[in-house]
CHARMM-style PDB file with segment names, atoms N, HN, CA, C and O in Angstrom:
ATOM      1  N   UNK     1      20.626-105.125 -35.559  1.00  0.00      PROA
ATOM      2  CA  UNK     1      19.704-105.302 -34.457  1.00  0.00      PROA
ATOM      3  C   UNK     1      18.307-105.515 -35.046  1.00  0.00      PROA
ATOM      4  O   UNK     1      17.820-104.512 -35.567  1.00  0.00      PROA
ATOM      5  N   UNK     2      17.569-106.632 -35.062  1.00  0.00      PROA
ATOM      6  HN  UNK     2      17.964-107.447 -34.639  1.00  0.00      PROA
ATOM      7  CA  UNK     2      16.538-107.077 -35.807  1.00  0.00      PROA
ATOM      8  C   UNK     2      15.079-106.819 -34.692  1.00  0.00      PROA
ATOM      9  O   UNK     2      15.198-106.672 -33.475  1.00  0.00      PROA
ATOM     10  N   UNK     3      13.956-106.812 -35.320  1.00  0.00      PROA
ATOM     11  HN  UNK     3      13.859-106.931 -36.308  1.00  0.00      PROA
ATOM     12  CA  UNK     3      13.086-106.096 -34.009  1.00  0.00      PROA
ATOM     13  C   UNK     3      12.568-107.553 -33.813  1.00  0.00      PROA
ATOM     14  O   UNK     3      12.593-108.524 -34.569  1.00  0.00      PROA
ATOM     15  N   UNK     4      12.236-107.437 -32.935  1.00  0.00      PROA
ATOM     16  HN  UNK     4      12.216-106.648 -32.321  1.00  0.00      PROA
ATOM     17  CA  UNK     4      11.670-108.805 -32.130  1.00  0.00      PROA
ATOM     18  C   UNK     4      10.338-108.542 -32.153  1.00  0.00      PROA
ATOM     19  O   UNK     4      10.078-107.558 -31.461  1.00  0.00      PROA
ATOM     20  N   UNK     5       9.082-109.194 -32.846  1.00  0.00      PROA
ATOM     21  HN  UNK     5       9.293-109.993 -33.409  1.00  0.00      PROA
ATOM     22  CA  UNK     5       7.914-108.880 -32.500  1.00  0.00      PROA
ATOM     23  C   UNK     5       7.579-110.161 -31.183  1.00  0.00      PROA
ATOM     24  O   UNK     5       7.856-111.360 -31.146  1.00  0.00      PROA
ATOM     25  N   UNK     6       6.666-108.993 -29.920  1.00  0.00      PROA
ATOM     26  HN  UNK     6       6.440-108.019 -29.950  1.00  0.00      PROA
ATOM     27  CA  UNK     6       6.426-109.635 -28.908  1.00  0.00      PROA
ATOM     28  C   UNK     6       4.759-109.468 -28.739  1.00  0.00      PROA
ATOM     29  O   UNK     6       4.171-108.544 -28.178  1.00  0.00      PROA
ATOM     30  N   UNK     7       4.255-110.498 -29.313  1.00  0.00      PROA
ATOM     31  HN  UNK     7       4.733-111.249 -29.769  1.00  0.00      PROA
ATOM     32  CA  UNK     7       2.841-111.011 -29.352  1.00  0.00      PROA
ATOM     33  C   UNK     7       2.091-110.409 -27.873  1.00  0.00      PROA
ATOM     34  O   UNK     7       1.144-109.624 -27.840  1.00  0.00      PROA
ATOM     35  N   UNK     8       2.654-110.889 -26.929  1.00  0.00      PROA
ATOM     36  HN  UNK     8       3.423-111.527 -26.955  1.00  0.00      PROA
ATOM     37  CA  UNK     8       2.162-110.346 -25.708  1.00  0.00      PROA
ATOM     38  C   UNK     8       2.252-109.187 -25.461  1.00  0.00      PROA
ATOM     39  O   UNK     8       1.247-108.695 -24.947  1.00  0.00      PROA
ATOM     40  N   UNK     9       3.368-108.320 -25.688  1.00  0.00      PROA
ATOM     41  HN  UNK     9       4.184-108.719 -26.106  1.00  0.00      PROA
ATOM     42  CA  UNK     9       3.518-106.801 -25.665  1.00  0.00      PROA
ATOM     43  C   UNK     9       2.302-106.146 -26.285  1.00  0.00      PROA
ATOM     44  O   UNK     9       1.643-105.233 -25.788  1.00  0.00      PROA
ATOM     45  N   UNK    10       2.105-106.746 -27.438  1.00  0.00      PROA
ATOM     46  HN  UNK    10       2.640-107.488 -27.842  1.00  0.00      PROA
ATOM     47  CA  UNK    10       1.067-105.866 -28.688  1.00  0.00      PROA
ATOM     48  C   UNK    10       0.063-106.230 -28.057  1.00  0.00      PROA
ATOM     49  O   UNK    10      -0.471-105.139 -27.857  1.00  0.00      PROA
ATOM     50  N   UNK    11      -0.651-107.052 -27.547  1.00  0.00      PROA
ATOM     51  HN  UNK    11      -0.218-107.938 -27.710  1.00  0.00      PROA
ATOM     52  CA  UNK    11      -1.807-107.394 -26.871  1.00  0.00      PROA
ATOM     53  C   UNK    11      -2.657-106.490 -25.883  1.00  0.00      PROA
ATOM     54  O   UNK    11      -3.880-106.409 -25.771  1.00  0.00      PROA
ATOM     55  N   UNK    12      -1.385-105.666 -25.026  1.00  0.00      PROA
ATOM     56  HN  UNK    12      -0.391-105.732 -25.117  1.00  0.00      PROA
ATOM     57  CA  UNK    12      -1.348-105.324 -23.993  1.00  0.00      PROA
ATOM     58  C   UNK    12      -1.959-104.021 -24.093  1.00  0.00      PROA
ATOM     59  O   UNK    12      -2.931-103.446 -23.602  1.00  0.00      PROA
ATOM     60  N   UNK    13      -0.636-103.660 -25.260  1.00  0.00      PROA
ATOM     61  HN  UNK    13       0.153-104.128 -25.658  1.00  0.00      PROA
ATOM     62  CA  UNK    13      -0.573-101.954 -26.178  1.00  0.00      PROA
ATOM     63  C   UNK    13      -2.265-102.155 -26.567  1.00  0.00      PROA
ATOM     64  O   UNK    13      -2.941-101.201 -26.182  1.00  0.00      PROA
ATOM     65  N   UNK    14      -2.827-102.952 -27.077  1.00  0.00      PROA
ATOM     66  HN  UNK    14      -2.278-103.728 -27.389  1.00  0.00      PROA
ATOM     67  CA  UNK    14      -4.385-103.185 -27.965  1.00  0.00      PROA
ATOM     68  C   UNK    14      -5.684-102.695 -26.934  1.00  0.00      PROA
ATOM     69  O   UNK    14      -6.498-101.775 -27.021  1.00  0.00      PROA
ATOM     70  N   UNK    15      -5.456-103.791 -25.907  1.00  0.00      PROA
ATOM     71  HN  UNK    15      -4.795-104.538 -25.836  1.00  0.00      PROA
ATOM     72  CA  UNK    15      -6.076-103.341 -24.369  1.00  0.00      PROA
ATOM     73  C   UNK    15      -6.441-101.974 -24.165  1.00  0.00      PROA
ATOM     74  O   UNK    15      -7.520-101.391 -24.271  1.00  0.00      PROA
ATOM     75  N   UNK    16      -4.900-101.470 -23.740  1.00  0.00      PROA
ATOM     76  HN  UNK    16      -4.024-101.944 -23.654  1.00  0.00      PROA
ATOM     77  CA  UNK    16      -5.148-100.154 -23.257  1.00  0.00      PROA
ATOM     78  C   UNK    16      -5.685 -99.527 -24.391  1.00  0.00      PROA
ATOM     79  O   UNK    16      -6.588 -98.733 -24.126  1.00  0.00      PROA
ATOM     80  N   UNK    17      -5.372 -99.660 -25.680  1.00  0.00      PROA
ATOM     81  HN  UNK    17      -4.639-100.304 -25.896  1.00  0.00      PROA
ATOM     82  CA  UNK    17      -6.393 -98.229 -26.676  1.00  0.00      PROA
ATOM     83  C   UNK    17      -7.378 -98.776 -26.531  1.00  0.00      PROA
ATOM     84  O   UNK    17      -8.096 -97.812 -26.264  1.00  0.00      PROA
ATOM     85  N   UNK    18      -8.192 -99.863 -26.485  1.00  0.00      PROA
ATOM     86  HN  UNK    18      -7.609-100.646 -26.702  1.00  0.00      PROA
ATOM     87  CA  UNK    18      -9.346 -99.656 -26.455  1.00  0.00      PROA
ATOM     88  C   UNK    18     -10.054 -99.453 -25.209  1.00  0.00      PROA
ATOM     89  O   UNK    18     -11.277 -99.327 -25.142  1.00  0.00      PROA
ATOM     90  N   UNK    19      -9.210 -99.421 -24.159  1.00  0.00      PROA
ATOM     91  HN  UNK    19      -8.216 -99.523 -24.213  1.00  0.00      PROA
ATOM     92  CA  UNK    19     -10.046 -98.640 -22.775  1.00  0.00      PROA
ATOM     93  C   UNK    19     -10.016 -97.017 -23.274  1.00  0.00      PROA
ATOM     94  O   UNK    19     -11.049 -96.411 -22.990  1.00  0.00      PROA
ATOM     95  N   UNK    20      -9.141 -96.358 -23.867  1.00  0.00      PROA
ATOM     96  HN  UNK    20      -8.302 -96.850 -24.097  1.00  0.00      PROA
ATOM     97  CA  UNK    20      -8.965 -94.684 -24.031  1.00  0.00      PROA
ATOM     98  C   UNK    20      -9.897 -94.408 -24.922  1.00  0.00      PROA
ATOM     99  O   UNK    20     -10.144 -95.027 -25.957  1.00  0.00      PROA
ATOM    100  N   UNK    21     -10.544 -93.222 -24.389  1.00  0.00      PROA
ATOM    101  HN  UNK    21     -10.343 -92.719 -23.548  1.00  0.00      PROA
ATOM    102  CA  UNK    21     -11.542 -92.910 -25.158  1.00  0.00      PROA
ATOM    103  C   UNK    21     -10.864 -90.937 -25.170  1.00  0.00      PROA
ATOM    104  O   UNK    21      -9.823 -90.682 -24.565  1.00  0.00      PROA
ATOM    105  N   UNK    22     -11.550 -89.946 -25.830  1.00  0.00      PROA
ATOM    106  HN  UNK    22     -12.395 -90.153 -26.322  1.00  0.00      PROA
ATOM    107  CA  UNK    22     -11.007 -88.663 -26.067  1.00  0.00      PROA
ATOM    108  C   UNK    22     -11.994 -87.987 -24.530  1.00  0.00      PROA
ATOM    109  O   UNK    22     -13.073 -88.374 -24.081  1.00  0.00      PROA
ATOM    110  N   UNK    23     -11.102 -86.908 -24.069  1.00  0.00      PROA
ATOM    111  HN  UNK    23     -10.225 -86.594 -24.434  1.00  0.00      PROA
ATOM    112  CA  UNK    23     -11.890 -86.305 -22.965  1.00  0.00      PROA
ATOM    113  C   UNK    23     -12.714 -85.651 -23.826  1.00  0.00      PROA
ATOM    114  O   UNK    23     -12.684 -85.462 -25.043  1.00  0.00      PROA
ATOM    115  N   UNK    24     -13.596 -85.285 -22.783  1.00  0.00      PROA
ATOM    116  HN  UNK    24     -13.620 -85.438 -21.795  1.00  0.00      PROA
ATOM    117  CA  UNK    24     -15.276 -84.264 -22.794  1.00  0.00      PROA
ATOM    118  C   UNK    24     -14.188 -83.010 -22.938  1.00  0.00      PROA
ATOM    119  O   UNK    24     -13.019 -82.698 -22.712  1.00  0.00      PROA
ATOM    120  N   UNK    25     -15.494 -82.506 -23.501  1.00  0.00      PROA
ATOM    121  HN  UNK    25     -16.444 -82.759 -23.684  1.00  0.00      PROA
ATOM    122  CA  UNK    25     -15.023 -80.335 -23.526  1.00  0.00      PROA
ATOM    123  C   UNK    25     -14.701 -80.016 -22.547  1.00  0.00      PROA
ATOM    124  O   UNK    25     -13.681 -79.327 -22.586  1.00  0.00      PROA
ATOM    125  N   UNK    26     -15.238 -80.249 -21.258  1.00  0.00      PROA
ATOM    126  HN  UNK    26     -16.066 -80.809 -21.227  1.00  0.00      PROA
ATOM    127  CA  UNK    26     -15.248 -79.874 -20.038  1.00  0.00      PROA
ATOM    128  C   UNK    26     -13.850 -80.716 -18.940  1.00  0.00      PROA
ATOM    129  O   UNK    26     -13.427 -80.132 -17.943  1.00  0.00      PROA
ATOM    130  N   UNK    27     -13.398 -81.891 -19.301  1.00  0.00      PROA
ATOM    131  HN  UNK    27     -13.742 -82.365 -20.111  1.00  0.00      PROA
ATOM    132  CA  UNK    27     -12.232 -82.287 -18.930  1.00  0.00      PROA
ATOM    133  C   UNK    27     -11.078 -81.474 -19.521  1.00  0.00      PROA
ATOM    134  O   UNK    27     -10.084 -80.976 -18.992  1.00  0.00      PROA
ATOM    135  N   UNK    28     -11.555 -81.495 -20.875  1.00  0.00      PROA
ATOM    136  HN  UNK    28     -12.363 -81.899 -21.304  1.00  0.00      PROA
ATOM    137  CA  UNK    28     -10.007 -80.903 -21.661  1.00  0.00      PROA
ATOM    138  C   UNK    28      -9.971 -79.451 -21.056  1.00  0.00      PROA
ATOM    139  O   UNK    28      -8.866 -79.001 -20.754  1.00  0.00      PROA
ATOM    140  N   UNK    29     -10.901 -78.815 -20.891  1.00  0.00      PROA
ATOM    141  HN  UNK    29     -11.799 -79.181 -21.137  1.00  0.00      PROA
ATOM    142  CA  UNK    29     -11.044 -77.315 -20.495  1.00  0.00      PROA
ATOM    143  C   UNK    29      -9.906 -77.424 -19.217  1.00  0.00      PROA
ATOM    144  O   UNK    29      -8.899 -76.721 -19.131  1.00  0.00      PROA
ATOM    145  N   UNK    30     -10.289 -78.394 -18.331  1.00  0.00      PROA
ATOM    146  HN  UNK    30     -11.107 -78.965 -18.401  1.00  0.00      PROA
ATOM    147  CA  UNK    30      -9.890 -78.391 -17.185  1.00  0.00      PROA
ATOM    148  C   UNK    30      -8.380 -78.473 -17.199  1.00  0.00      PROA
ATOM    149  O   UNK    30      -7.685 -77.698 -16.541  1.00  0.00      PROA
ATOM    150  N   UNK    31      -7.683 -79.836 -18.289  1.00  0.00      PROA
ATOM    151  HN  UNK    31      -8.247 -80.466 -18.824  1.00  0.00      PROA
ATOM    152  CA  UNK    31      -6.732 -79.461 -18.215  1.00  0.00      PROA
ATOM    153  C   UNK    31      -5.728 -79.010 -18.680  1.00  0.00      PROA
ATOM    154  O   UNK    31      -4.608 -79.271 -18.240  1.00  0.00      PROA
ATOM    155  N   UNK    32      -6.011 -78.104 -19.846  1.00  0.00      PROA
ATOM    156  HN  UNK    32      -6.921 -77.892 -20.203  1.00  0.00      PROA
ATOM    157  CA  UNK    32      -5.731 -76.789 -20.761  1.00  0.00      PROA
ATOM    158  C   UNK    32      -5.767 -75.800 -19.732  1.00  0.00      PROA
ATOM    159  O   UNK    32      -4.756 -75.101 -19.811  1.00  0.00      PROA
ATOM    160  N   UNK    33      -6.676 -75.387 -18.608  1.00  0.00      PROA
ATOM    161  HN  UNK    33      -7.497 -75.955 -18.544  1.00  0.00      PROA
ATOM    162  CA  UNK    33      -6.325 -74.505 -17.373  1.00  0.00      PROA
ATOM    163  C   UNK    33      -5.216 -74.976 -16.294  1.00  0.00      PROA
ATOM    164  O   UNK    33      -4.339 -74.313 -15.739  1.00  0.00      PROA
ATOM    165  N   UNK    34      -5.591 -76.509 -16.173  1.00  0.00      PROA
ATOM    166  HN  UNK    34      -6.303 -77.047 -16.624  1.00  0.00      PROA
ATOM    167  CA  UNK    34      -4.023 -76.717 -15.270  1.00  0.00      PROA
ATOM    168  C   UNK    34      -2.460 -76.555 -16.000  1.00  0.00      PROA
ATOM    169  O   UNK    34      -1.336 -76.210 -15.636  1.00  0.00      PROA
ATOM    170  N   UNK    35      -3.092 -77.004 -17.199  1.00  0.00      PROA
ATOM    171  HN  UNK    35      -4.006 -77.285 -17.495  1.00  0.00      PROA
ATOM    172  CA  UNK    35      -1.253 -76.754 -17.385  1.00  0.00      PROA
ATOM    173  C   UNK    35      -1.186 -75.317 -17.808  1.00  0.00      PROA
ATOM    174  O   UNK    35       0.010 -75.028 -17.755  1.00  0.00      PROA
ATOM    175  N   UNK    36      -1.788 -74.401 -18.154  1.00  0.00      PROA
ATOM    176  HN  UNK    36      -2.759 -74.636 -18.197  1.00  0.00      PROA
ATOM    177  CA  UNK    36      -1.683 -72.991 -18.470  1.00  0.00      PROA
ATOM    178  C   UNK    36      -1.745 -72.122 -17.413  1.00  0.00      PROA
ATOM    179  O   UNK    36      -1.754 -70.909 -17.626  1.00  0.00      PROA
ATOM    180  N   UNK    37      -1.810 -72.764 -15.826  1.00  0.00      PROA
ATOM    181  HN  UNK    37      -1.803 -73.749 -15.653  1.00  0.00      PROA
ATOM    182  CA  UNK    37      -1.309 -72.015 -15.000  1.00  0.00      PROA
ATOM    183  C   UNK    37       0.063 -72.566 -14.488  1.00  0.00      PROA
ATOM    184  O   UNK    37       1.023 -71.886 -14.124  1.00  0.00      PROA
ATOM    185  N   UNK    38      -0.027 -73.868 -14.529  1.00  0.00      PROA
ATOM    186  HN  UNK    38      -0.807 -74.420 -14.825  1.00  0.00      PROA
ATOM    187  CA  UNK    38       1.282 -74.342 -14.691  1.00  0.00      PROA
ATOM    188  C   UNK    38       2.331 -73.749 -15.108  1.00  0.00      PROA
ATOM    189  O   UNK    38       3.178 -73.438 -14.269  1.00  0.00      PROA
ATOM    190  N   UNK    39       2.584 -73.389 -16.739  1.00  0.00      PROA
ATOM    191  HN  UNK    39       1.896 -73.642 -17.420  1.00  0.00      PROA
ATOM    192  CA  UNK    39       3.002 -72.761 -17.540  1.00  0.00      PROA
ATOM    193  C   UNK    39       3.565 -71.247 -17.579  1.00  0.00      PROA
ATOM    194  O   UNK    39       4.564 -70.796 -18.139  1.00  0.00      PROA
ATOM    195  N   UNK    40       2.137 -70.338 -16.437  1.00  0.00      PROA
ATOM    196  HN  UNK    40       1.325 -70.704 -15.983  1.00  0.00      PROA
ATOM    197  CA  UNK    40       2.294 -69.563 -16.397  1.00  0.00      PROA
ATOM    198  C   UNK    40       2.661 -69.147 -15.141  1.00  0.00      PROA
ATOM    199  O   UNK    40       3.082 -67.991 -15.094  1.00  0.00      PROA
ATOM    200  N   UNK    41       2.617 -69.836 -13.982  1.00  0.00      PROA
ATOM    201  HN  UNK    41       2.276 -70.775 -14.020  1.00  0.00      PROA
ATOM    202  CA  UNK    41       3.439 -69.746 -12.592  1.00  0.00      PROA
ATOM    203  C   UNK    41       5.113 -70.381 -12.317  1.00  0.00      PROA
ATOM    204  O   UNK    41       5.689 -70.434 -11.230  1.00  0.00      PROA
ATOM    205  N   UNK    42       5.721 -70.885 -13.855  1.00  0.00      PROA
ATOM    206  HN  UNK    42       5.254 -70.842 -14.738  1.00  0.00      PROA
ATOM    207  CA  UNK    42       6.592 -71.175 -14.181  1.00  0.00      PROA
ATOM    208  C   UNK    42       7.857 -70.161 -14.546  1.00  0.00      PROA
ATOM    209  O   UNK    42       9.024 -69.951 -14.218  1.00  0.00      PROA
ATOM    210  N   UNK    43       6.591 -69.567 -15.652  1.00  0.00      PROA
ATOM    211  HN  UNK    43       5.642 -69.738 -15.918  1.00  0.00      PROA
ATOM    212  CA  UNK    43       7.039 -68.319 -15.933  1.00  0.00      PROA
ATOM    213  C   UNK    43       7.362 -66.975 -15.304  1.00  0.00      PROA
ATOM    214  O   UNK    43       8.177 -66.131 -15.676  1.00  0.00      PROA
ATOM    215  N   UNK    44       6.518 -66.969 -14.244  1.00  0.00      PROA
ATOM    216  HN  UNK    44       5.855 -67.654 -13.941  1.00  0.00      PROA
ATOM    217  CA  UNK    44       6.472 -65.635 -13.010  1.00  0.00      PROA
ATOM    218  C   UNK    44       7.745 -66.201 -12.034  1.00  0.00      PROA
ATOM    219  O   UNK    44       8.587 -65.486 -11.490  1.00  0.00      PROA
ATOM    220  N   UNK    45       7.666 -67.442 -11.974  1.00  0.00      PROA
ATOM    221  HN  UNK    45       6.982 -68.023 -12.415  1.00  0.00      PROA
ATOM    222  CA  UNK    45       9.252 -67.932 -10.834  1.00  0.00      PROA
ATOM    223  C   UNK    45      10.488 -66.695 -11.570  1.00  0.00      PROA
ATOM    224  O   UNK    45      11.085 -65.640 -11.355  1.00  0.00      PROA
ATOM    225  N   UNK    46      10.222 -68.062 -12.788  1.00  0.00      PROA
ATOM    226  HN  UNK    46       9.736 -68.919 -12.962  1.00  0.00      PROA
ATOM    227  CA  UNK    46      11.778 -67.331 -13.667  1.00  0.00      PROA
ATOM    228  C   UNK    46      11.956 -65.964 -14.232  1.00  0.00      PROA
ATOM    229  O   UNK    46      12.996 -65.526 -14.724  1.00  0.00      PROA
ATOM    230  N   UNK    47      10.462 -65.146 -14.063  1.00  0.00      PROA
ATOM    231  HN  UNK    47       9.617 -65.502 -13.663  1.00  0.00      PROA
ATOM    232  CA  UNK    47      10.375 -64.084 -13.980  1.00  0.00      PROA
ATOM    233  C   UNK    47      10.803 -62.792 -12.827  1.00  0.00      PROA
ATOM    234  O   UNK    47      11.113 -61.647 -13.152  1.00  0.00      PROA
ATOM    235  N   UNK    48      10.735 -63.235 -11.672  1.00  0.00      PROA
ATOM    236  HN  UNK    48      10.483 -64.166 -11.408  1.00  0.00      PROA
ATOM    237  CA  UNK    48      11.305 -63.238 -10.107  1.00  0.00      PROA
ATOM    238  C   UNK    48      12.341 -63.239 -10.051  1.00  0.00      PROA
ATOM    239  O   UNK    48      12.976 -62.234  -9.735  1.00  0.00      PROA
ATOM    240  N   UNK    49      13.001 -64.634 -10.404  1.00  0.00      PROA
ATOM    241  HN  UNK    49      12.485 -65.451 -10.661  1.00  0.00      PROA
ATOM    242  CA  UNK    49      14.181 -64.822 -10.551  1.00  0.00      PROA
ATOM    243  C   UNK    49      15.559 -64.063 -10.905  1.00  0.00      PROA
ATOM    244  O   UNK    49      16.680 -63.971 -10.404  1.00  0.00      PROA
ATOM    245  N   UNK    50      14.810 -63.520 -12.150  1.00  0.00      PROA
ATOM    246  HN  UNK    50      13.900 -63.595 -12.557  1.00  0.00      PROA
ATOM    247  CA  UNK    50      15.350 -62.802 -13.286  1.00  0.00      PROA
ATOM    248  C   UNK    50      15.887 -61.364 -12.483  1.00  0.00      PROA
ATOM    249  O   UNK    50      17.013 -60.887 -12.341  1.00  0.00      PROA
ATOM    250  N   UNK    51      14.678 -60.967 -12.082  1.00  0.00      PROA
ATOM    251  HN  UNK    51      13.764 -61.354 -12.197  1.00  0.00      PROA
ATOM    252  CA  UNK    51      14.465 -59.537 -11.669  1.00  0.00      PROA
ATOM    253  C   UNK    51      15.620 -59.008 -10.061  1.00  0.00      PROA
ATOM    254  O   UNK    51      16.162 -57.968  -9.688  1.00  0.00      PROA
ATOM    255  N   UNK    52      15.521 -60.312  -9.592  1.00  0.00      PROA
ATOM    256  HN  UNK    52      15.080 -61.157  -9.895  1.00  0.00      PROA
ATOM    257  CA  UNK    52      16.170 -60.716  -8.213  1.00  0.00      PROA
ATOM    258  C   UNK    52      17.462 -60.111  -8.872  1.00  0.00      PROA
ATOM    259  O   UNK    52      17.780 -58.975  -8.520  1.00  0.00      PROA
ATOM    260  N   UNK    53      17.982 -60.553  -9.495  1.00  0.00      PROA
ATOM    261  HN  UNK    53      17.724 -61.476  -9.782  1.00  0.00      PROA
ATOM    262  CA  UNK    53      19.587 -61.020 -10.471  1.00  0.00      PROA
ATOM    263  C   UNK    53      20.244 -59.943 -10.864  1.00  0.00      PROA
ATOM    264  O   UNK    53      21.443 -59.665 -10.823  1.00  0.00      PROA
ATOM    265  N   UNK    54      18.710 -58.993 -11.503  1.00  0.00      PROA
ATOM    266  HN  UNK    54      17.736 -59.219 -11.536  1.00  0.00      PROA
ATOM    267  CA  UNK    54      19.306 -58.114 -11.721  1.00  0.00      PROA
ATOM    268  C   UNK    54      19.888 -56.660 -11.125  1.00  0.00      PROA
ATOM    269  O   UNK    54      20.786 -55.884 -11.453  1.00  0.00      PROA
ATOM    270  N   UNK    55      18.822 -56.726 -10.010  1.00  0.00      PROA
ATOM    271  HN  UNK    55      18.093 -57.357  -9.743  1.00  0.00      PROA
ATOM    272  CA  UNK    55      18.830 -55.760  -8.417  1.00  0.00      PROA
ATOM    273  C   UNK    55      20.590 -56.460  -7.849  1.00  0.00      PROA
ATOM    274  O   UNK    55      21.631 -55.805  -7.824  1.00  0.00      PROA
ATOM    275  N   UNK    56      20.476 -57.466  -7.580  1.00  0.00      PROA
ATOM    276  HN  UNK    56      19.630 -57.999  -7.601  1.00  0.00      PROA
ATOM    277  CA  UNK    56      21.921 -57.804  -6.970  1.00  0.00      PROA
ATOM    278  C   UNK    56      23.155 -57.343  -7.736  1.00  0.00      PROA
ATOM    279  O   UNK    56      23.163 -57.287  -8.966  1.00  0.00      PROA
ATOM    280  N   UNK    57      24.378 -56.957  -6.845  1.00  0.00      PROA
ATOM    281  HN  UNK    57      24.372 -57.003  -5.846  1.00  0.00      PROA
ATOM    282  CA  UNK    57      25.182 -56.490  -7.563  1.00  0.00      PROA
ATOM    283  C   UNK    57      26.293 -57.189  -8.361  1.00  0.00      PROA
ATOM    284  OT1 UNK    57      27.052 -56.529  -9.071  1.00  0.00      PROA
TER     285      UNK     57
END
């Protein structure tokens, strides 16, 4: 299976990095807190869960 280089594909891929730039302190803060409550209201489900499971007979 030989790779096919697709001129237009790479063009595209080029585009978008140079629109991305790195977030501010204050974006990343933001979403280092969303996914770390994320993360951690994930954890309290299956924590619930758990506890449910083990009360039942």
């Amino acid at each position: 299976m030989a790779f096919k280089f697709d001129e237009d594909l790479f063009k595209k891929y080029i585009r978008v990095l140079k629109l991305a730039r790195t977030p501010t302190r204050d974006e990343f803060q933001k979403i280092a807190l969303v996914a770390a409550a994320g993360i951690g209201l994930i954890g309290i489900i299956g924590f619930i869960i758990y506890e449910i499971f083990l009360i039942l007979p």
